[in-house]
PLY file of the C-alpha trace (Angstrom):
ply
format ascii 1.0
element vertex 232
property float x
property float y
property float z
element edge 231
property int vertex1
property int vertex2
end_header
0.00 0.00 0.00
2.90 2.55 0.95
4.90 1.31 -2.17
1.22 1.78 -4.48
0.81 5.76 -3.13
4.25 6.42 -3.67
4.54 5.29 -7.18
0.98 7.34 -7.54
2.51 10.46 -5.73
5.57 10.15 -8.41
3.48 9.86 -11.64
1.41 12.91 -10.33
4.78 14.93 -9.42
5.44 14.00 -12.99
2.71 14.61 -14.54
2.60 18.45 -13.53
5.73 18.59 -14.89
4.33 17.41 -18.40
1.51 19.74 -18.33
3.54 22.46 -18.16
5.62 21.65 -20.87
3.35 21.18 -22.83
1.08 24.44 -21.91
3.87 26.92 -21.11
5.70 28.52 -24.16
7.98 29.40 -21.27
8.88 26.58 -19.90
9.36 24.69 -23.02
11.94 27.19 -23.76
13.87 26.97 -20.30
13.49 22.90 -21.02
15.05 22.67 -24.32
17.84 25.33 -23.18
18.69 22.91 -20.30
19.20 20.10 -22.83
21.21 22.27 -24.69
23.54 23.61 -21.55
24.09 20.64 -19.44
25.07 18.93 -23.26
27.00 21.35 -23.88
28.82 21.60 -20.41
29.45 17.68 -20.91
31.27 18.76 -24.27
33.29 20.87 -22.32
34.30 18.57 -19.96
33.28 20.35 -16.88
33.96 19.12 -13.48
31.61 17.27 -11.29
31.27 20.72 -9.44
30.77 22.67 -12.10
28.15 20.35 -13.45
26.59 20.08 -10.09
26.24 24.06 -9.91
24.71 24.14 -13.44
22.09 21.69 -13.20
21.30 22.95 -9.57
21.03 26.47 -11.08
18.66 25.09 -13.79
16.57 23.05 -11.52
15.96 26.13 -10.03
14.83 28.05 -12.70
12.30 24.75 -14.12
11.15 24.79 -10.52
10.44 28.37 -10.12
8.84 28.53 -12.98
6.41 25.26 -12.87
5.68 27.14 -9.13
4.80 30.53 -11.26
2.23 28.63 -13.69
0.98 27.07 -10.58
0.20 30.34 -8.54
-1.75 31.96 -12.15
-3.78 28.85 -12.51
-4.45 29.35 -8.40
-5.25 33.10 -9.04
-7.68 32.43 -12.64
-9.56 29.96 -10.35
-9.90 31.56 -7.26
-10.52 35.40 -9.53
-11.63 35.04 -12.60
-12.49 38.55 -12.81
-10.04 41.44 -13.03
-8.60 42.86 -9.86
-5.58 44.59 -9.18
-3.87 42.17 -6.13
-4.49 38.87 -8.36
-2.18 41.27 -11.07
0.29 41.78 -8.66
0.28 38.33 -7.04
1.25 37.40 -10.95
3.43 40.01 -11.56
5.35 39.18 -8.13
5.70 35.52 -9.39
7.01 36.20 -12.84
9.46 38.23 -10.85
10.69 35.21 -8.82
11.19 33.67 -12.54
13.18 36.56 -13.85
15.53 36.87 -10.95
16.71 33.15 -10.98
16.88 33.65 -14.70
19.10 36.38 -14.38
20.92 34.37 -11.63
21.14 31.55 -13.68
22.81 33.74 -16.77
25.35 35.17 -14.47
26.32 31.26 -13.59
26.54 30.56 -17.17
28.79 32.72 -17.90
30.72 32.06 -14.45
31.23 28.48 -15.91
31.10 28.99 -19.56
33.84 31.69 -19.66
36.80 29.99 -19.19
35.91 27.21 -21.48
35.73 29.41 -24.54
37.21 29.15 -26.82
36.72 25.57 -27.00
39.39 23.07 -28.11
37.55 20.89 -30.28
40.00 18.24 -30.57
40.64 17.82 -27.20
37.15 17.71 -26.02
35.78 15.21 -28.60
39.09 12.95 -26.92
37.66 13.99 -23.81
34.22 11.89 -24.77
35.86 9.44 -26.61
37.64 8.44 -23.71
34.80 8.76 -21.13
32.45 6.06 -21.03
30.55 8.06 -18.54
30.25 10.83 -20.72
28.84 9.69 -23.92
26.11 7.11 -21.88
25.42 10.48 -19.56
24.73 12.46 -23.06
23.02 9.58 -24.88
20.14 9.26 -21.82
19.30 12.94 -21.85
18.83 12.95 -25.45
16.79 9.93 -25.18
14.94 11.06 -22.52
14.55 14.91 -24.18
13.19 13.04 -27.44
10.92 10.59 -25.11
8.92 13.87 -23.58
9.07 15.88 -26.39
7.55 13.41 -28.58
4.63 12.61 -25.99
4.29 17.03 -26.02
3.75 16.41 -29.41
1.72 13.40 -30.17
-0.34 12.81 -26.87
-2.94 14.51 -25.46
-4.46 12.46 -22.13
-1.94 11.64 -19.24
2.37 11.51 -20.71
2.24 8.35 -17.97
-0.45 6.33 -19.56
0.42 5.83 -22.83
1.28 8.28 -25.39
4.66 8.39 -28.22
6.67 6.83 -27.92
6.89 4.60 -24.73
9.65 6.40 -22.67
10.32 3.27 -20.45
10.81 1.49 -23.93
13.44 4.00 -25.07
15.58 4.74 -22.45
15.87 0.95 -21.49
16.94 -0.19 -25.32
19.41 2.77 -24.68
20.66 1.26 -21.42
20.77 -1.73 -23.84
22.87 -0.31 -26.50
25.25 0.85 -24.30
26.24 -2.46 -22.73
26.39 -3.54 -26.39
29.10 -1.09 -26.88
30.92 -1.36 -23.90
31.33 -5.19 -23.66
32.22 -8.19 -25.63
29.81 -10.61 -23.18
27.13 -12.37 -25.24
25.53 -13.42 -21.93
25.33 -9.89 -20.36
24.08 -8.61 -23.51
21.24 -11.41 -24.18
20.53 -10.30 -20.30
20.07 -6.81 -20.65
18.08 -7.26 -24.14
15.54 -9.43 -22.26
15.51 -7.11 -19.45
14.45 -4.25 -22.26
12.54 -7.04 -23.58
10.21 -7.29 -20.51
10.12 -3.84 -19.84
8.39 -2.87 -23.06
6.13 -5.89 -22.96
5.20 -4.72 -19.38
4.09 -1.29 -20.71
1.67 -3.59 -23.43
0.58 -6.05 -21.16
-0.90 -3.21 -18.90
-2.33 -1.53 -21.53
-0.24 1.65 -20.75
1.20 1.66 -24.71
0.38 0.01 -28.09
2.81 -2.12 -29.76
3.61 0.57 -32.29
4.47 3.03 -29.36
6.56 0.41 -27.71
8.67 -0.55 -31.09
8.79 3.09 -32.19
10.39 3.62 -28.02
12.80 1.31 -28.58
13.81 2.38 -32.34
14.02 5.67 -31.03
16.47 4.75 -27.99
18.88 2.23 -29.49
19.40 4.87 -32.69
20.08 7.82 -31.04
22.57 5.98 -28.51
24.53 4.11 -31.33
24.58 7.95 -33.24
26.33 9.40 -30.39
28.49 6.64 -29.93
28.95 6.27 -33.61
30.03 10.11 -33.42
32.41 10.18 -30.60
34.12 6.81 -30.12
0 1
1 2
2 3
3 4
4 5
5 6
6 7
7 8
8 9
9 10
10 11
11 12
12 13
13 14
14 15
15 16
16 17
17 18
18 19
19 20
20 21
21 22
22 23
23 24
24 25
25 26
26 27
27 28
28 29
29 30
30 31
31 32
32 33
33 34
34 35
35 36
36 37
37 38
38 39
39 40
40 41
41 42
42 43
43 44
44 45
45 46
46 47
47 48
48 49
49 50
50 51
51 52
52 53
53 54
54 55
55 56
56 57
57 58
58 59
59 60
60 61
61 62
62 63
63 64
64 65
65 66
66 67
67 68
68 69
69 70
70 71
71 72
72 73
73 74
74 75
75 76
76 77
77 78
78 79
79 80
80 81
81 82
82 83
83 84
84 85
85 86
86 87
87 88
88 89
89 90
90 91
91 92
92 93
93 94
94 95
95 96
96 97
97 98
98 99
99 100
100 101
101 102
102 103
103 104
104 105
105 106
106 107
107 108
108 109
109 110
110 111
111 112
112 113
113 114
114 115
115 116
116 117
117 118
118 119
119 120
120 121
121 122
122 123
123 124
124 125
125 126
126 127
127 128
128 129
129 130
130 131
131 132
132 133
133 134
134 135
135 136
136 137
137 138
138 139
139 140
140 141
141 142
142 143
143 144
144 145
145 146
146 147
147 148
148 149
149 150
150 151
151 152
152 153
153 154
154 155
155 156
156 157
157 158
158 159
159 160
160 161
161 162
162 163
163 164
164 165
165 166
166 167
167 168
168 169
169 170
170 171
171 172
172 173
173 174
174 175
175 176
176 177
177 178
178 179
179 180
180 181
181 182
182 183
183 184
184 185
185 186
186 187
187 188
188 189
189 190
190 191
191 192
192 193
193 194
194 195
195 196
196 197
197 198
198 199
199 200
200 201
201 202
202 203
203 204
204 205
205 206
206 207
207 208
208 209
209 210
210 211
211 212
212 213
213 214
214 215
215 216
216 217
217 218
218 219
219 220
220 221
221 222
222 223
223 224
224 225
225 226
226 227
227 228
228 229
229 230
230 231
């Protein structure tokens, strides 16, 4: 019973998140500029300390800003009407969104600026020599492509159902990765049937067609054998 109503409390944390990515320009702005920094700080082979600040600093902005859309939704409901407080209760939340935006430029910098300009050579080394690097880029871009195709495509709940099937993708990732990183038939015929089960769990409950199961699984073990194909 504990176990069922936390797995419920998680898919409703995560479901707020979904909804608003996929009714806030905003936020699907600050979302797709996250993918694109903490990538890029992997490229540049920041520290763990550096890359601790930076995704701290953009956690705070997503949060901030799902905790803005929350407070206008509170105000709309609770006065639908004009009046000046529920435009300042707004205007004082958007606020809270600017400064940690502003905050969050100034950290940027802090960490980009001594990066640039980048030596190519030495950071594509960097990644072909890190294990940890290119599996750590391949799951965000398998897990960007997972939500933004279910922004897209699906319109009821991103957790039941939806393309494509995000626990499909990122466990074929998982998959290709072991692929690429050992010569063990028997740990790889593991792992596949591990992904195996995994997607067949998501059809069996009637969570996700086939179709949005195969196309999960296309979608993870492509984009993790591009990246590897790019950088080892």
């Amino acid at each position: 019973m504990l176990l069922q109503k936390f797995v419920e409390s998680f898919n409703a944390a995560v479901e707020g998140f979904i909804y608003v990515l996929k009714t806030e320009r905003n936020m699907k702005a600050h979302f797709l500029t996250a993918l694109f920094v903490i990538l890029t700080g992997i490229y540049a082979n920041f520290s763990s300390y550096e890359l601790m600040a930076l995704v701290i600093t953009i956690t705070l902005v997503l949060v901030v800003e799902m905790i803005n859309t929350a407070i206008e939704l509170t105000v709309d409901m609770i006065k639908a009407e004009f009046h000046p407080i529920a435009r300042v209760i707004k205007d004082v939340s958007a606020g809270a969104v600017l400064l940690v935006s502003i905050n969050a430029v100034v950290v940027g910098y802090m960490l980009f600026a001594k990066k640039v300009p980048f030596n190519i050579d030495n950071h594509l080394m960097n990644i072909r020599t890190s294990p940890w690097h290119m599996t750590f880029i391949a799951l965000i871009l398998v897990f960007g492509m997972s939500i933004l195709g279910k922004i897209l495509f699906h319109k009821g709940s991103p957790l039941r159902g939806g393309m494509p099937s995000g626990h499909s993708a990122i466990a074929f990732a998982i998959w290709t990765v072991i692929v690429f990183f050992t010569n063990n038939s028997v740990v790889i015929i593991l792992s596949l049937l591990m992904a195996i089960l995994i997607a067949r769990h998501r059809v069996k409950d009637a969570i996700h067609t086939v179709w949005e199961v195969v196309v999960g699984a296309i979608l993870g073990v492509l984009i993790t054998t591009l990246i590897f194909q790019i950088f080892r």
